[in-house]
N, C-alpha and C positions, 0 to 999 in steps of 0.2 A: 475393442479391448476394454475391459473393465478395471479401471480405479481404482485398486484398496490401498484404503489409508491405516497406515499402522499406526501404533499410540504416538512417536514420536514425530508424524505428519499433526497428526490430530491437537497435540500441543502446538506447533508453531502454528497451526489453523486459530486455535483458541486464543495466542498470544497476538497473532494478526485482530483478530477482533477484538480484541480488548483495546489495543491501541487505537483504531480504527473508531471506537466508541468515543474513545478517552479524546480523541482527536475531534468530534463534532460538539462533543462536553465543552471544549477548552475553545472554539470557534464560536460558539453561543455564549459562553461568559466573556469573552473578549473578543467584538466583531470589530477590532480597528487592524486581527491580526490574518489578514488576507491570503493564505496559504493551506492548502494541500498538505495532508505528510502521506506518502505513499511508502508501503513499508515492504520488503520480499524479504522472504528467508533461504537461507541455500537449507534443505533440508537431509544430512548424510544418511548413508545406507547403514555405514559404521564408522564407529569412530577413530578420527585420525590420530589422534593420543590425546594426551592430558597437556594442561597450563601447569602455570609455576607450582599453582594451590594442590597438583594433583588430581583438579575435574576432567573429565570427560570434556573433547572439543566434539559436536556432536551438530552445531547451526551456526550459520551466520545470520545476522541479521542486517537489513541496510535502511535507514530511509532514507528518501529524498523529497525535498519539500517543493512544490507546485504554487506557485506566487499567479494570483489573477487579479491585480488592484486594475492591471490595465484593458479589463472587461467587460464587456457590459453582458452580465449573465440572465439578463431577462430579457435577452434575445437568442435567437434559436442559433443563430451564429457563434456569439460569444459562450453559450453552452459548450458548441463542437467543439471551439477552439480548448474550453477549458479540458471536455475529456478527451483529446486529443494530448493536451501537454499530459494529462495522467499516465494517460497510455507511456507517451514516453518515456514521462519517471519512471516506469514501471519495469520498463525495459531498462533501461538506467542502472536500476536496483537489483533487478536481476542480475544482469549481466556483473555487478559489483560482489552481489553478493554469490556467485560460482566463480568468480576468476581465480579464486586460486584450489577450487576444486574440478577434480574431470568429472563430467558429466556420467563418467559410468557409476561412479559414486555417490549422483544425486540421486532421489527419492523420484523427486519429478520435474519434468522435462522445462526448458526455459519459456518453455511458451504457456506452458501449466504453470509458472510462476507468477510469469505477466498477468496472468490470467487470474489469479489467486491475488495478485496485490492490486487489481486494479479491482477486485470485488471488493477487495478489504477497502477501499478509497469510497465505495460509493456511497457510505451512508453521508462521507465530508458534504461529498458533490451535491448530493439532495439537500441536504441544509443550507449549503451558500447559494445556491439555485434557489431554491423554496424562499430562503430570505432577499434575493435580491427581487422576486415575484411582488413578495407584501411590500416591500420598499417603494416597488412600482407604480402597484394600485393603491398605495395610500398618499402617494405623490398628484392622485387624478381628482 
C-alpha cells in the first residue's frame, strides 16, 4: 500500500526536521547537554475544532528527551543501547501524542510515527556518536 502524504503530513514532516536539525545545532554548541529530543506528531485527518483564539486544532505534538551521559557511545554496545532508548521515546511520544485521538482519525499509523520520529532523531544520534568517535581517537 502506498503512502500519500498530503500537505498537512508534509508540514509536521518539515517541522519534525527542523527541530531534529535545530536539535544537533543546539548539541554542537553545547556538548555538556547530553540528550536526545525525539519529537512525534499526532497528525489529524480533520480537525477536531478550534482553541480559545479560534485556530484550527489540527496536531499534536510531543517531545521526549533521551539522556545518554551514562554511555559510552564509541562502542557498539552503548550505540544499541542509545537507539534502543530512542526507539522508546519514540514510542513514548507517539503514544502521547494520539492518546486523546482515535486512531481512525490519524493520518498515520503509530508505527508510522515511531518510525517518522525516530528518523527525525537520527541526525542527534550521528553527531553524539560521530563526536564521541573523535573524543576517542584523539584520546589514543
Amino acid at each position: 500500500m502506498k503512502l500519500q502524504i498530503n500537505h498537512a503530513m508534509r508540514i509536521a514532516l518539515m517541522a519534525a526536521s527542523i527541530t531534529a536539525l535545530a536539535g544537533v545545532t543546539m548539541a554542537q554548541q553545547n556538548p555538556t547537554i547530553p540528550e536526545i529530543r525525539v519529537q512525534a506528531s499526532g497528525v489529524l485527518k480533520k480537525q477536531l475544532g478550534h482553541d480559545s483564539s479560534g485556530s484550527p486544532i489540527e496536531a499534536t505534538d510531543v517531545i521526549v528527551r533521551v539522556r545518554y551521559a551514562d554511555l559510552y557511545l564509541d562502542t557498539n554496545s552503548g550505540q544499541a543501547l542509545l537507539k534502543d532508548r530512542v526507539r522508546d521515546a519514540a514510542k513514548e511520544a507517539c503514544w502521547r501524542a494520539t492518546a486523546h485521538s482515535p486512531m481512525s482519525t490519524l493520518e498515520a499509523t503509530n508505527e508510522d510515527c515511531v518510525r517518522m520520529a525516530v528518523k527525525g532523531a537520527k541526525p542527534q544520534i550521528d553527531a553524539v556518536i560521530a563526536a564521541a568517535n573523535v573524543s576517542k581517537t584523539q584520546l589514543r
